[in-house]
SESE-655428 format. One record per atom (N, C-alpha, C, CB): residue number from 1; residue in one letter; atom name; z, x, y. Coordinates in steps of 0.2 Angstrom, whole numbers, plus 5000, padded with zeros to 4 digits. Glycine has a CB too. Example, Ala and Ser with C-alpha at 12.3 -4.5 7.8 and 13.67 -1.06 7.14 Angstrom:
BEGIN
{atom 1,"A","N",{5039,5066,4972}}
{atom 1,"A","CA",{5039,5062,4978}}
{atom 1,"A","C",{5039,5066,4984}}
{atom 1,"A","CB",{5045,5057,4978}}
{atom 2,"S","N",{5035,5064,4989}}
{atom 2,"S","CA",{5036,5068,4995}}
{atom 2,"S","C",{5039,5064,5000}}
{atom 2,"S","CB",{5029,5070,4997}}
//
This chain:
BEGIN
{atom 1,"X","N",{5141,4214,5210}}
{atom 1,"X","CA",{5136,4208,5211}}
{atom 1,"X","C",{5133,4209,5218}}
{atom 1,"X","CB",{5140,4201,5211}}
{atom 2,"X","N",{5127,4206,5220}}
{atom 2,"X","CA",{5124,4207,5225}}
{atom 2,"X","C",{5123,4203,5229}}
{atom 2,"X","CB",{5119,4209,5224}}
{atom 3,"X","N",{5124,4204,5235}}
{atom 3,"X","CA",{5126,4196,5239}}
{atom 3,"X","C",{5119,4193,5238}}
{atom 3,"X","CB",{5130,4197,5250}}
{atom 4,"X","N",{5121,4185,5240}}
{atom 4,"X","CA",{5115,4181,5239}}
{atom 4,"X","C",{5110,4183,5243}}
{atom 4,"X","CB",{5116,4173,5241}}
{atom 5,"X","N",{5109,4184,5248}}
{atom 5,"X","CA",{5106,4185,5254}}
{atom 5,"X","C",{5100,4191,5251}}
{atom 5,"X","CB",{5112,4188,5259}}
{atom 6,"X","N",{5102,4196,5248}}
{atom 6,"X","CA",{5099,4203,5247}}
{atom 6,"X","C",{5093,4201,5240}}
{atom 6,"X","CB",{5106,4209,5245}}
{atom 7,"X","N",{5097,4196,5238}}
{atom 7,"X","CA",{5094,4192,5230}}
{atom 7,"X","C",{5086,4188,5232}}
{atom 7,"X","CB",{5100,4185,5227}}
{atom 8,"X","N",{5090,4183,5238}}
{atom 8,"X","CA",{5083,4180,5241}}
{atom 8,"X","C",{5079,4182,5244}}
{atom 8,"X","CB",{5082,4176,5243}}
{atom 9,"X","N",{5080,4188,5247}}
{atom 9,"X","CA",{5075,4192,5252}}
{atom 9,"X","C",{5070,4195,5247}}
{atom 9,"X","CB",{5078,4198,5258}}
{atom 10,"X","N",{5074,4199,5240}}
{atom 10,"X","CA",{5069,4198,5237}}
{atom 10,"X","C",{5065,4196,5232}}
{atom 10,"X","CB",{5069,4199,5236}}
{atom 11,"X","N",{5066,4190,5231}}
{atom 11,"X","CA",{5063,4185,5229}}
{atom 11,"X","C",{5055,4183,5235}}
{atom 11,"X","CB",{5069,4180,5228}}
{atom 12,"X","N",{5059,4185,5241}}
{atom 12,"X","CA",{5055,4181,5245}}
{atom 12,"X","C",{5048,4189,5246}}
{atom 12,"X","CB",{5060,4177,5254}}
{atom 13,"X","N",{5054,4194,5245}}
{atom 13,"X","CA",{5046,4200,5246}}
{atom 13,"X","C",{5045,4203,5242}}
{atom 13,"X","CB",{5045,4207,5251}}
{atom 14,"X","N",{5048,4207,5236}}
{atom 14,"X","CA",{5046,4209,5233}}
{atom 14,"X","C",{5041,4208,5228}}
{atom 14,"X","CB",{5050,4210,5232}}
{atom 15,"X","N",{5033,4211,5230}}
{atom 15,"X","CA",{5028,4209,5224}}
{atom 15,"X","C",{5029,4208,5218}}
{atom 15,"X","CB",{5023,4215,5223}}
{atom 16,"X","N",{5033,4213,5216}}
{atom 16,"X","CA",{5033,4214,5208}}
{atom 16,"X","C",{5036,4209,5206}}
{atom 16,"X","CB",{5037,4219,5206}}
{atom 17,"X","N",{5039,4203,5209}}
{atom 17,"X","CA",{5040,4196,5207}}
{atom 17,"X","C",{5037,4192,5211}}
{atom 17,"X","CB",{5046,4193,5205}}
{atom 18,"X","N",{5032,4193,5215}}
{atom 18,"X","CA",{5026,4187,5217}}
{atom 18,"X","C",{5025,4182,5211}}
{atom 18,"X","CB",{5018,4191,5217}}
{atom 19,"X","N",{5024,4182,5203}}
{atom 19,"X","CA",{5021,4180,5199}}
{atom 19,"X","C",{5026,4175,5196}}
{atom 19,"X","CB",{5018,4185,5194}}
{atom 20,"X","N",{5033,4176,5197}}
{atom 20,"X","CA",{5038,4174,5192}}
{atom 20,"X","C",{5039,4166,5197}}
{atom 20,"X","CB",{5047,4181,5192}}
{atom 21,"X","N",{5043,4162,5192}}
{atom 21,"X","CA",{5047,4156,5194}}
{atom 21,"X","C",{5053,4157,5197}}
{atom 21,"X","CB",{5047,4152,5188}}
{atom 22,"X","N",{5056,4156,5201}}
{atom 22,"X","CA",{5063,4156,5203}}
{atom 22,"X","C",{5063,4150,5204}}
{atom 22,"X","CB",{5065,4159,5209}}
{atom 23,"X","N",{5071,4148,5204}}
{atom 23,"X","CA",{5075,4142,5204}}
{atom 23,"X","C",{5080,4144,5206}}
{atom 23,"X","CB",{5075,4137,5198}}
{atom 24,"X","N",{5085,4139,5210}}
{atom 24,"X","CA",{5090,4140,5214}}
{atom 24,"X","C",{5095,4134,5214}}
{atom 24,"X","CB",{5088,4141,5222}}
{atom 25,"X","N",{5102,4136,5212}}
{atom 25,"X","CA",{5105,4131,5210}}
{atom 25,"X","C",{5111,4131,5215}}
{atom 25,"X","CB",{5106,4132,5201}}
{atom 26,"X","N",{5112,4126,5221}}
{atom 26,"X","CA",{5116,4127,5226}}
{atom 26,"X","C",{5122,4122,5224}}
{atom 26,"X","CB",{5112,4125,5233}}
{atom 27,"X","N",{5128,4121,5228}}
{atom 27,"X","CA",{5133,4114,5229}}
{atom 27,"X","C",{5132,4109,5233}}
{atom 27,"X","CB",{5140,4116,5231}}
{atom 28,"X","N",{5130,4106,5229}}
{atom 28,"X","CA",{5130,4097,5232}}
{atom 28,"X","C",{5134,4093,5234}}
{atom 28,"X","CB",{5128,4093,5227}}
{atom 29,"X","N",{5138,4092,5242}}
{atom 29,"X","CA",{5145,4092,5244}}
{atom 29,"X","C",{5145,4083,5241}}
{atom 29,"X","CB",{5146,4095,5254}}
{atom 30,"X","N",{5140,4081,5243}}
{atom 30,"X","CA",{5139,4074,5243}}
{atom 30,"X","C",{5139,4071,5236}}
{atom 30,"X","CB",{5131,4073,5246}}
{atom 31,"X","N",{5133,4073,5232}}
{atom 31,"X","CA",{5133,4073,5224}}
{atom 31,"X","C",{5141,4077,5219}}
{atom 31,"X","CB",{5125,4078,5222}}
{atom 32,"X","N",{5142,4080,5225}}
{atom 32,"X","CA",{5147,4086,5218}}
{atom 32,"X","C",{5147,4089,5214}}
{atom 32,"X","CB",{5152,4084,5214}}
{atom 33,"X","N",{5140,4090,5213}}
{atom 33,"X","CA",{5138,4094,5208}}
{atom 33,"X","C",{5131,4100,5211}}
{atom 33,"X","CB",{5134,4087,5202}}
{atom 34,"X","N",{5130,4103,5204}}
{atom 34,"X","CA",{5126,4108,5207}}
{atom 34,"X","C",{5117,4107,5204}}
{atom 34,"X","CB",{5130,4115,5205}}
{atom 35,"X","N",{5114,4108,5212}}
{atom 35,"X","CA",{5107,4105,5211}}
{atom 35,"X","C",{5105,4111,5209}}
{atom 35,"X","CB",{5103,4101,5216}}
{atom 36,"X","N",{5098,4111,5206}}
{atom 36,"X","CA",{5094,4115,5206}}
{atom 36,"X","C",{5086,4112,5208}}
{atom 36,"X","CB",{5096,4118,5199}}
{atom 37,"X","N",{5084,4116,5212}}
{atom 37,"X","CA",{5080,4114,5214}}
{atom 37,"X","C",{5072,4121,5214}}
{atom 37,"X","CB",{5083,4110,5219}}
{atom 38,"X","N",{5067,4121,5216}}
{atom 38,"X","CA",{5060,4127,5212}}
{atom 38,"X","C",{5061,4132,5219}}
{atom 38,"X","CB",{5049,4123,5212}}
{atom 39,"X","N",{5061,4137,5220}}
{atom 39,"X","CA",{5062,4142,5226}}
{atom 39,"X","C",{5056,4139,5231}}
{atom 39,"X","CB",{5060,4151,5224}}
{atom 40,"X","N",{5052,4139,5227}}
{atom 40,"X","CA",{5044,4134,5231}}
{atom 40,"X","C",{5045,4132,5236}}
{atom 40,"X","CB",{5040,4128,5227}}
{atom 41,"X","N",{5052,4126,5235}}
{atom 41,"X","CA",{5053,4120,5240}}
{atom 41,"X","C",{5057,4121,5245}}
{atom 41,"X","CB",{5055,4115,5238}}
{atom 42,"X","N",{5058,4128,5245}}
{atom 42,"X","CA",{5062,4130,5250}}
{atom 42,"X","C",{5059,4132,5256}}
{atom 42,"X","CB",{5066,4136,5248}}
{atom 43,"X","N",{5064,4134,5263}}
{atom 43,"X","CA",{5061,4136,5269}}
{atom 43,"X","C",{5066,4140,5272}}
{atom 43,"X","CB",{5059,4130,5273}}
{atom 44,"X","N",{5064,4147,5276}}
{atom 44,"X","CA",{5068,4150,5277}}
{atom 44,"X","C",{5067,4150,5286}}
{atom 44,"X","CB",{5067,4156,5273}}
{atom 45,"X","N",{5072,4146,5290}}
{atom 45,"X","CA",{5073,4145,5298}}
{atom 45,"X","C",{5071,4153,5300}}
{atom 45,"X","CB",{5082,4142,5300}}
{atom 46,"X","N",{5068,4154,5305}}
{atom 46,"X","CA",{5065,4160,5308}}
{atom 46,"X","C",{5071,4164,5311}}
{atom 46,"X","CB",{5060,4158,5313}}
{atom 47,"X","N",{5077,4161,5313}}
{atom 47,"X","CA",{5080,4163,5317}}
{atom 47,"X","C",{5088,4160,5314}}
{atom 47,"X","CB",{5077,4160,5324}}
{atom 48,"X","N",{5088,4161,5309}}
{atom 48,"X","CA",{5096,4156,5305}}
{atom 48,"X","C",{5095,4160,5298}}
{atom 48,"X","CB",{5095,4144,5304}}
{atom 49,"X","N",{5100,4166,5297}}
{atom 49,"X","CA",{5103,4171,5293}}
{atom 49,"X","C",{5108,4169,5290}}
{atom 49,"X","CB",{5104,4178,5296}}
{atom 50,"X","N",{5108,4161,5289}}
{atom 50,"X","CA",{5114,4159,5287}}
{atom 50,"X","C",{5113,4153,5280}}
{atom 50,"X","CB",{5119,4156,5294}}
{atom 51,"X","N",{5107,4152,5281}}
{atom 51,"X","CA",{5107,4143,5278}}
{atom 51,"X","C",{5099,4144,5277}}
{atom 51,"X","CB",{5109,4136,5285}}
{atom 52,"X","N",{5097,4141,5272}}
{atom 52,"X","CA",{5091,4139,5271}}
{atom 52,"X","C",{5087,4130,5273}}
{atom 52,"X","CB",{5091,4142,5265}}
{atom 53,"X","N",{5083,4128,5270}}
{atom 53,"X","CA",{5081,4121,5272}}
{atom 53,"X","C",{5076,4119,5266}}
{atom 53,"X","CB",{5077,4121,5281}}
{atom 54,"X","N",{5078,4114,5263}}
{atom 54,"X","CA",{5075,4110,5260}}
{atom 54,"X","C",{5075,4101,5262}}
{atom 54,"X","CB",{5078,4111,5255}}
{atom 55,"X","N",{5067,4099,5260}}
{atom 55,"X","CA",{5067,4093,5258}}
{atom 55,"X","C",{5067,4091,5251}}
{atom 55,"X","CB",{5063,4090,5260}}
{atom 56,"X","N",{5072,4084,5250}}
{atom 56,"X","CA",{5075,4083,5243}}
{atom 56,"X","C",{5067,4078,5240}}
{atom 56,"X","CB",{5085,4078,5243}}
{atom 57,"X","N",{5069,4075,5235}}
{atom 57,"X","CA",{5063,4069,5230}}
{atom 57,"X","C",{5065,4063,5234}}
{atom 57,"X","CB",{5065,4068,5219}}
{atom 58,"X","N",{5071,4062,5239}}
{atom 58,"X","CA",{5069,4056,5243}}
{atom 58,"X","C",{5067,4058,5249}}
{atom 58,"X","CB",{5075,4052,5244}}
{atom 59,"X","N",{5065,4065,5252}}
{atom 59,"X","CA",{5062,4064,5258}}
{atom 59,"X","C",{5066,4069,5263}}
{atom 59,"X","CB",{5061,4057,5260}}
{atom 60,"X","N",{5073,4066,5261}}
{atom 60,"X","CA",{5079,4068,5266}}
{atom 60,"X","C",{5081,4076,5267}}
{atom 60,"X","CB",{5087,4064,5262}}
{atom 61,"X","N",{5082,4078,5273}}
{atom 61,"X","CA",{5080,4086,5274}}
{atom 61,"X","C",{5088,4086,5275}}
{atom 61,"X","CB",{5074,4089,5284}}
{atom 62,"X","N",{5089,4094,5271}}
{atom 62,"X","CA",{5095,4098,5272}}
{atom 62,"X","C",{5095,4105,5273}}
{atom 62,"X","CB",{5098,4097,5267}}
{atom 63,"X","N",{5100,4107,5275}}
{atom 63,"X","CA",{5100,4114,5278}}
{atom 63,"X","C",{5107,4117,5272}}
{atom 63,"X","CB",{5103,4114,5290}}
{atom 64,"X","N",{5107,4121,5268}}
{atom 64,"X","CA",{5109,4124,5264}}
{atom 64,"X","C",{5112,4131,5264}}
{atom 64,"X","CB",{5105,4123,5260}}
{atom 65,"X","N",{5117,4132,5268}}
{atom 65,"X","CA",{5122,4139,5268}}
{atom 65,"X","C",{5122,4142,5263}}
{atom 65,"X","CB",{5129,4138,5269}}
{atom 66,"X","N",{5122,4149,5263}}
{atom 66,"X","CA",{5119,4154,5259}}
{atom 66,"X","C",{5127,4153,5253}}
{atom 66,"X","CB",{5118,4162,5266}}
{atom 67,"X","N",{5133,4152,5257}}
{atom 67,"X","CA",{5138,4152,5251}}
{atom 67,"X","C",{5138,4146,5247}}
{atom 67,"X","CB",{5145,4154,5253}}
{atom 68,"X","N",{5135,4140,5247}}
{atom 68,"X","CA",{5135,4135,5244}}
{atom 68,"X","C",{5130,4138,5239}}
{atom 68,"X","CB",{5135,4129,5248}}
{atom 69,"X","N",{5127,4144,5236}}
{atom 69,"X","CA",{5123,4146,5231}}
{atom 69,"X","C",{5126,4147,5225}}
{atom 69,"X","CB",{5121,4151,5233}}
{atom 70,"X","N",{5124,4145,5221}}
{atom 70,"X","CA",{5131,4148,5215}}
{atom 70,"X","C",{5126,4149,5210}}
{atom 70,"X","CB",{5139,4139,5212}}
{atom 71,"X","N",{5119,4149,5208}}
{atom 71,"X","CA",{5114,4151,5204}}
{atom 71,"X","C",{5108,4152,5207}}
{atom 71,"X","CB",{5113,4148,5199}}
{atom 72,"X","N",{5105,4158,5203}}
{atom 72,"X","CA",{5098,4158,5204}}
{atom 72,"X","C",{5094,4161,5196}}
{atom 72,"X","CB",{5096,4163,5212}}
{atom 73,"X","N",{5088,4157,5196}}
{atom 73,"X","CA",{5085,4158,5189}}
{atom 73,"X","C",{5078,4162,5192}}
{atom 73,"X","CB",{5083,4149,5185}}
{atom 74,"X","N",{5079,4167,5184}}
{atom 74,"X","CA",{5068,4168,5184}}
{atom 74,"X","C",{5067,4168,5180}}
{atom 74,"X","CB",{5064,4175,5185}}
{atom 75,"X","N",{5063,4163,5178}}
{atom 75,"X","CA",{5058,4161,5175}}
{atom 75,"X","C",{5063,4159,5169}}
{atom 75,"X","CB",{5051,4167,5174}}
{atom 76,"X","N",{5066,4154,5171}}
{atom 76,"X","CA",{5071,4151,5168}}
{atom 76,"X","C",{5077,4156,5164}}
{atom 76,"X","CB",{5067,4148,5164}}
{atom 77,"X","N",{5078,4160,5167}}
{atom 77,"X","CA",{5085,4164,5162}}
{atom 77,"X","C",{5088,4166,5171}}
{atom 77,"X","CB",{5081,4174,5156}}
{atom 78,"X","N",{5095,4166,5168}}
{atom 78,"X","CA",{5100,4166,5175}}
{atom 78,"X","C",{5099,4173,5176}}
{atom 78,"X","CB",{5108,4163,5174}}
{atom 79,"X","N",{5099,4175,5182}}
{atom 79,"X","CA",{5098,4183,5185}}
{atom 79,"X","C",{5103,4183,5190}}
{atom 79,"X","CB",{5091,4185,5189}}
{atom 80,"X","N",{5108,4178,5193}}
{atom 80,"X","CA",{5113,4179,5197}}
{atom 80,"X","C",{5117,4175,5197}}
{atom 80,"X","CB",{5112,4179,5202}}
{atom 81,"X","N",{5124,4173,5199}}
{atom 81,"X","CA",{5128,4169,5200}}
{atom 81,"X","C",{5134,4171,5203}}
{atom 81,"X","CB",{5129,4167,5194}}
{atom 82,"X","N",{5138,4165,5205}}
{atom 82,"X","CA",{5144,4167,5209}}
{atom 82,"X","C",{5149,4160,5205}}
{atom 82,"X","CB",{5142,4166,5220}}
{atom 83,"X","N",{5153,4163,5204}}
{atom 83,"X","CA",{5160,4160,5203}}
{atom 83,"X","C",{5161,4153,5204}}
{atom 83,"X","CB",{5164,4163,5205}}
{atom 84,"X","N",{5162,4146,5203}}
{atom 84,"X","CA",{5163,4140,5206}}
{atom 84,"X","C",{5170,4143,5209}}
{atom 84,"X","CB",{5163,4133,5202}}
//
């Protein structure tokens, strides 16, 4: 398996899926469950190789560690996963 890390850099460069939908499905420590939310709405800190950043549908900003990743979709069919 490929660590998460290597998965979303390519998502984030590789052309050849410019076109595709990604979705990312992380652990929700708060909720207990696993969100998923559109790659779109992500953000990648310039200087933080550890965590990514999202704003959720209430507004509220979170910073999301790379091992609380447990899925990622293209174009709706699972292409990755890690074990709960």
């Amino acid at each position: 398996m490929k660590p998460v890390q290597e998965m979303l850099n390519r998502i984030r460069w590789d052309e050849a899926w410019a076109d595709d939908e990604f979705k990312i499905g992380y652990y929700d420590r708060v909720e207990q469950r696993i969100v998923v939310v559109a790659f779109k709405e992500i953000f990648f800190p310039k200087d933080d190789h550890f965590s990514f950043d999202l704003i959720d549908q209430e507004g509220e900003w979170h910073s999301v560690p790379y091992h609380r990743v447990k899925a990622i979709y293209r174009n709706g069919r699972l292409i990755w996963h890690r074990k709960h």
